[in-house]
C-alpha positions in Angstrom: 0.0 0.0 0.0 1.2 3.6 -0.8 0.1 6.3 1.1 0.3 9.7 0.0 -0.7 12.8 2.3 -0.8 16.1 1.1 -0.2 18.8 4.2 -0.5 22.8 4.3 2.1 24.8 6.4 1.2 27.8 6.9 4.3 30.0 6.2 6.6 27.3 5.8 6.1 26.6 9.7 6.3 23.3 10.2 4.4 23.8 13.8 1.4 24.9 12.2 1.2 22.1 9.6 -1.7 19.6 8.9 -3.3 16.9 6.7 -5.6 18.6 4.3 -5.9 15.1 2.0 -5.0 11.8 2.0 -4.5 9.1 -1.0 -4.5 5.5 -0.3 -3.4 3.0 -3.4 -3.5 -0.4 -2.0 -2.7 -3.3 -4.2 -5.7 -5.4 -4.8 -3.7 -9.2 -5.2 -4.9 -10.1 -8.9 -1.7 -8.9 -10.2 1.7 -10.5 -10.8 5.6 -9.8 -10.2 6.0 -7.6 -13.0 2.4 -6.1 -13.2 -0.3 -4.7 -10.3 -3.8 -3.6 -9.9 -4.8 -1.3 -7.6 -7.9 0.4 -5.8 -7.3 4.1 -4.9 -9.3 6.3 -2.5 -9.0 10.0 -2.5 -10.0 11.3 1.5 -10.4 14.9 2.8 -7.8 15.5 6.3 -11.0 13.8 8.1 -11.0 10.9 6.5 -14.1 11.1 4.5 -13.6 9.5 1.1 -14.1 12.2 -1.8 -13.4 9.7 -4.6 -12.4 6.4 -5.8 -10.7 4.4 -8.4 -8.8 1.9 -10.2 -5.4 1.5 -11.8 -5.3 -2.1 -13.9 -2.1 -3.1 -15.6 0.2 -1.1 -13.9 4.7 -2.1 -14.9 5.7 -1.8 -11.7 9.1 -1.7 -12.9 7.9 2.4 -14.2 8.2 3.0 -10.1 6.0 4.5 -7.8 5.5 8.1 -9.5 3.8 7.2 -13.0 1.9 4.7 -10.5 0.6 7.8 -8.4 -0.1 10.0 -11.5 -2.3 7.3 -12.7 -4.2 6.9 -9.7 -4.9 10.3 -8.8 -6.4 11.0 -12.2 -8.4 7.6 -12.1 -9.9 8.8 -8.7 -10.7 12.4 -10.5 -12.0 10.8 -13.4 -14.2 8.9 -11.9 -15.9 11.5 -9.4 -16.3 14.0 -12.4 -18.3 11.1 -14.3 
């Protein structure tokens, strides 16, 4: 599972930081060594799920940031449909 969290600090102060979204990709087991499927969920800093999605097919050996791209526009995608 990756976990992504997106955080505002207010005037580069790190005391004043917090979670304003959260993106879960968690691999859902029907891939393979060299290919993965995921489900993603898009959250708001409370948790509350804003969106979901999918990323089939994935080459895991393109690394974790094409994986991310992918997933994040899936989840838009799918909540502007």
């Amino acid at each position: 599972m990756l976990r992504m969290t997106v955080e505002i600090v207010p005037f580069g102060n790190d005391l004043l930081r917090r979670i304003i979204g959260t993106m879960i990709i968690a691999n859902d087991g029907t891939g393979d060594t060299s290919v993965g499927n995921y489900q993603v969920r898009l959250s708001t800093d409370t948790e509350t799920a804003l969106a979901v999605g999918s990323v089939k097919g994935h080459d895991r050996g393109q690394g974790a940031w094409p994986l991310v791209a992918l997933a994040l526009k899936s989840a838009l995608d799918a909540e502007a449909a």
